[in-house]
N, C-alpha and C positions, 0 to 999 in steps of 0.2 A: 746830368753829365752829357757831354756833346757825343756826336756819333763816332768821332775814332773814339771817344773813352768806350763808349758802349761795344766797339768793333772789337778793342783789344782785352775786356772785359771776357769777351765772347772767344776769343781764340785763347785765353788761357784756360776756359771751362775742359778745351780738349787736349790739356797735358797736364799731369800733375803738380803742384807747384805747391808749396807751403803758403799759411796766409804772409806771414811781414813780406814776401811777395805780393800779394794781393792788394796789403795795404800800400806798399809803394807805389803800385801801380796808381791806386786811386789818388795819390799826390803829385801823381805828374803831372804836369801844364799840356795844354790841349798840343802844343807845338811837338811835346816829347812824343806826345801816345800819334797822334802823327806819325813821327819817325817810327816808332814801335809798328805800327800798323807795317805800312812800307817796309820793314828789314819782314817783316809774315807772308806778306802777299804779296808784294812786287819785289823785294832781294833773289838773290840767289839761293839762300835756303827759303823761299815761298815758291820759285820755282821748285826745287829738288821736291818741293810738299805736293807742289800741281802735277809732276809726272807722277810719284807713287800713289796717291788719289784715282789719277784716272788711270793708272796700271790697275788698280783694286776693283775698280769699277768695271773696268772694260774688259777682265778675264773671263774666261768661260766659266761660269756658275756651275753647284751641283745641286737636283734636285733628288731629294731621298723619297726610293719606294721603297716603305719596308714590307717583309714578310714577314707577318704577324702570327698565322697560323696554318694549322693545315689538318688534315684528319681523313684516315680510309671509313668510307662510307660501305665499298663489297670489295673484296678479292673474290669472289664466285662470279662466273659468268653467268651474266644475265639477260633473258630475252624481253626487249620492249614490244607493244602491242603491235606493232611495225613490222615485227619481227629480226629486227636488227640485234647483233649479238655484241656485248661489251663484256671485255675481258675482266674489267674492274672498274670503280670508280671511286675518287677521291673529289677532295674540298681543298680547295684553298686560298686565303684567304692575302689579300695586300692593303698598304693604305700610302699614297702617295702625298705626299706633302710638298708645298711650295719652301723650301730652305733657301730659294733664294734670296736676292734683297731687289727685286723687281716686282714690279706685279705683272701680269700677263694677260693680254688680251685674249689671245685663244692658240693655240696648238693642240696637236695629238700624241697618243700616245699606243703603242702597240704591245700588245704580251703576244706572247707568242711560246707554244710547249713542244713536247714531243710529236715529232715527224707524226705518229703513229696516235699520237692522241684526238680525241674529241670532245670540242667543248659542248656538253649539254646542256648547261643553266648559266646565264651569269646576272649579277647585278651591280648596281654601283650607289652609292647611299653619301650626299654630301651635304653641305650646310642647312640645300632648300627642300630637300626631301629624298625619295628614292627613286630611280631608276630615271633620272630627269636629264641626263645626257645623251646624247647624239652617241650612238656606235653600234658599227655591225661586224660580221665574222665577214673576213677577207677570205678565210680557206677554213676547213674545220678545225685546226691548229691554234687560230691563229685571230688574235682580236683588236680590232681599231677602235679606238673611242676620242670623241671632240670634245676637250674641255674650255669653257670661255669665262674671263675675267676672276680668275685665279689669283688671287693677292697674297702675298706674304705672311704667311702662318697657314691661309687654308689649308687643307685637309677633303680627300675623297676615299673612301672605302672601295675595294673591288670585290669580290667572294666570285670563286667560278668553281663549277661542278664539271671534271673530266673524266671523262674515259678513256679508256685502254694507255694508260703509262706505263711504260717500259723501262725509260732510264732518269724518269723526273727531271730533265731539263727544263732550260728557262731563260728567254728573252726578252727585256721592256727596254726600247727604243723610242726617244721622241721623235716626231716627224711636225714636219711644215713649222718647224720656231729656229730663232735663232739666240743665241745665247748663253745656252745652259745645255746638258747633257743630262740625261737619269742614273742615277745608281743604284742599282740591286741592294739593302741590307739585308740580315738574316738578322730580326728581334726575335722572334720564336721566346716563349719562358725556358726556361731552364729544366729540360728534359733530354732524354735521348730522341734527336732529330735524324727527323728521313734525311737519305741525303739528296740535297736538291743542289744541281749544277749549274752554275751561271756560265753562257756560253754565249760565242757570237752568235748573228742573226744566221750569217752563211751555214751553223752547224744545223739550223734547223730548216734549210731550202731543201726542197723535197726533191729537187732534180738533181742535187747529189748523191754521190753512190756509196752511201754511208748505211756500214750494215751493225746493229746493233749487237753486244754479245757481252753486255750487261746484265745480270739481272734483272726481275721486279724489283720496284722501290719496296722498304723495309716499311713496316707498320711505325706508327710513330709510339711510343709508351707514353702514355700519358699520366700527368699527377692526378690521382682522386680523390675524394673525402669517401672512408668507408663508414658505414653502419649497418650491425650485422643482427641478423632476428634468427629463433628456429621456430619454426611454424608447425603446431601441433595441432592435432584434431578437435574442433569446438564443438559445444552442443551442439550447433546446429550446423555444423559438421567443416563451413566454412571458415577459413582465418584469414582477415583482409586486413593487411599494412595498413594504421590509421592513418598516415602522412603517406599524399598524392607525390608520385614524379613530376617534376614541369619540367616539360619537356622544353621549352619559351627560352629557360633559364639554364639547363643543363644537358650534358650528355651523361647517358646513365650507360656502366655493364654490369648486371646482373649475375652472381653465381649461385649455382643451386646444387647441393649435396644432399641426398635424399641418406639417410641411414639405412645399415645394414637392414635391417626388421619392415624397411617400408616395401613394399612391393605392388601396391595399386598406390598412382597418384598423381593430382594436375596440379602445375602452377602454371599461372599466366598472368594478362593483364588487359586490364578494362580500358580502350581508349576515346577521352572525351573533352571535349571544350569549355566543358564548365566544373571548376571548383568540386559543385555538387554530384557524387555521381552515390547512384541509388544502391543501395541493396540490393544482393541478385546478380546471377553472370550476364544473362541474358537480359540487354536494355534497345529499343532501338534509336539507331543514330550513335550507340556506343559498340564500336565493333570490340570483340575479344581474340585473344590465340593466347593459347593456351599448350604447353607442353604434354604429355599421354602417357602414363603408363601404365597397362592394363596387370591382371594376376595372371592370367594363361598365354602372356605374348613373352616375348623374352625382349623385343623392340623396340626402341624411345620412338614414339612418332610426335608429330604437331598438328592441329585443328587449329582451326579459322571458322570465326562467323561472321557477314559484314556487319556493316551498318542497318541492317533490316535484318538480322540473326539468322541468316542463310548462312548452312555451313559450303565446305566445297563440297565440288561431286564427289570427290574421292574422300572417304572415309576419316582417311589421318595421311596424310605426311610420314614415310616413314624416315627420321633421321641417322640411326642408331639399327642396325639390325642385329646384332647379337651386343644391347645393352646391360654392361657389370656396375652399374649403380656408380659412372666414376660421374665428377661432376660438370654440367655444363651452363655455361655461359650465353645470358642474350646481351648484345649490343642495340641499345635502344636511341637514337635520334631526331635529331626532323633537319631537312633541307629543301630550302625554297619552298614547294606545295607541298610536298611529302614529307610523310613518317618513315623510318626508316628500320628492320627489325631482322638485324641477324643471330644467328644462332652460332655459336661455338663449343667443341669439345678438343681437349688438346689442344688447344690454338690452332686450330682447323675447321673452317669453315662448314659448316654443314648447311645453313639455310640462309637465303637473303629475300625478304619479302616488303613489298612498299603499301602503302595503302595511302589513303588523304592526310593531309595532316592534321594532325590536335597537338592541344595544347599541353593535357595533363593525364595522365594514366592511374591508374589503384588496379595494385597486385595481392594478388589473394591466392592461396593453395587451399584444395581440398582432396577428400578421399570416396566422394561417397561413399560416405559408412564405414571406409574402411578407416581402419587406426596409420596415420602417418605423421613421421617426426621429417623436417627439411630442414637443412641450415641455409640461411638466404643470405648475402652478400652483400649491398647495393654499393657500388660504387659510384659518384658522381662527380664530373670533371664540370664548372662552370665556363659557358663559351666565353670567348672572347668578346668580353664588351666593349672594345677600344674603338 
């Protein structure tokens, strides 16, 4: 077939058409398909097709950043080795994609949070590996990053670790490109979500005289998978959960209800890198903590041993000082290098403690010698692997 057949072949591919259209077409003498070409691409409807074309083409694009997730890592104020003081810290999590139909040689892209916030960790994870872009912190709010040769479909991961949020706002702005603009979504799964606010940039310029009278953001509830044990006194006096936490793979909250009748008893948790962890509390290179309670204290406290079985100078941790056997809760983690290990009772924080990170944990309760019944909980939320 000559080239108008092939042309008008080609321009019926892109409207619907029945075939005995098809086949007429392919009966027409090269002079018709000609003329056919011509009324497409040079008529007055192949005009009206060449403005709406480069109307579609030359409007400003959207690029989607979604919020994928998010998670409190402490509402307790915590002091780093610096001595600096954060009110809280949370995670969270975006992933921007090219939606448009360009591909892009390089521009930036800004988040930006509460006035009052600080970013402490961030990284970015994309097709060629991690942490492989250009960008640094413009203020401690506030984060620029270079992306280069971005094509249509890619995909880059953000995760940032902040502190002290106030009213969980949030700005992503492109800069130095032309073309497109970013859009905030909110994917999150289907739970009850923090509320997070999409604002302009102006709301979060610090030289404005905006005083906040907000609330803290709200914990997020998250969906779990439960499995529940009661942990009894074994001959050898120990009982250790035969299935490791992985931590790599999951967030865990643990709840722990001791019965009426228990009154001496630890539960805790073995933390380590490897699959294999030994028999025995004490391992080195596997630190423990462990929750306390004694027969002659009325107290809950907590113990720590590291990684070399040095406990603290201080005896126990007291959490609980007139404890009535009600039940509490650890939040177990890991983000960026660290582990992450809070303690709750009544949805109230009582401890937030970090250590190096690992991979996998084994929990085990015991009584030395004494008779103890635990009901154990383990809740586990898988992260977001997207």
């Amino acid at each position: 077939m000559n080239d108008a057949a092939n042309t008008a072949n080609s321009l019926l591919q892109l409207v619907p058409v029945d075939t005995t259209l098809k086949s007429f077409v392919g009966t027409m003498t090269a002079d018709n398909l000609k003329l056919l070409v011509t009324f497409f691409s040079g008529g007055a409807l192949g005009s009206v097709l060449t403005i709406i074309y480069h109307w579609i083409r030359g409007r400003i694009q959207v690029m989607e950043c979604h919020y994928i997730d998010d998670d409190v890592i402490s509402r307790l104020p915590m002091t780093t080795n610096e001595g600096e003081i954060h009110q809280n810290i949370f995670s969270k999590q975006f992933l921007l994609k090219n939606t448009t139909n360009t591909d892009h040689k390089e521009f930036k892209v800004i988040f930006q949070f509460d006035v009052s916030a600080k970013i402490l960790r961030h990284t970015d994870t994309t097709k060629t590996g991690v942490d492989r872009l250009k960008k640094k912190l413009l203020k401690p709010n506030e984060y620029s990053v270079s992306i280069r040769n971005f094509n249509r479909g890619d995909e880059v991961k953000f995760i940032f670790e902040i502190a002290n949020i106030t009213e969980d706002l949030v700005n992503v702005t492109e800069d130095n490109c032309i073309g497109f603009k970013v859009k905030v979504k909110d994917v999150r799964k289907a739970r009850i979500k923090s509320k997070l606010t999409l604002v302009e940039k102006t709301r979060l310029n610090p030289t404005q005289s905006f005083i906040s009278t907000n609330v803290p953001a709200t914990e997020v509830a998250q969906s779990y998978i439960k499995t529940e044990y009661n942990l009894l006194k074994q001959t050898n006096d120990d009982f250790n959960i035969d299935e490791n936490i992985d931590l790599e793979k999951s967030i865990y909250e643990i709840v722990i209800q001791p019965s009426e009748s228990t009154n001496y008893w630890r539960f805790g948790i073995r933390f380590s890198n490897s699959t294999l962890i030994p028999e025995g509390r004490l391992n080195i290179g596997m630190p423990l903590l462990h929750l306390t309670k004694n027969l002659d204290q009325n107290w809950l406290g907590l113990t720590y041993y590291n990684e070399n079985n040095v406990p603290w100078s201080i005896n126990d941790k007291i959490l609980i000082e007139k404890y009535n056997k009600t039940a509490v809760a650890m939040k177990v983690s890991t983000s960026f290098d660290k582990t992450i290990i809070v303690v709750l009772s009544d949805q109230i924080e009582l401890f937030c403690h970090e250590i190096s990170r690992y991979k996998f944990g084994k929990i085990s309760a015991w009584g030395d010698g004494n008779e103890f019944s635990i009901k154990c909980i383990i809740k586990r939320k898988e992260k977001n692997t997207k």
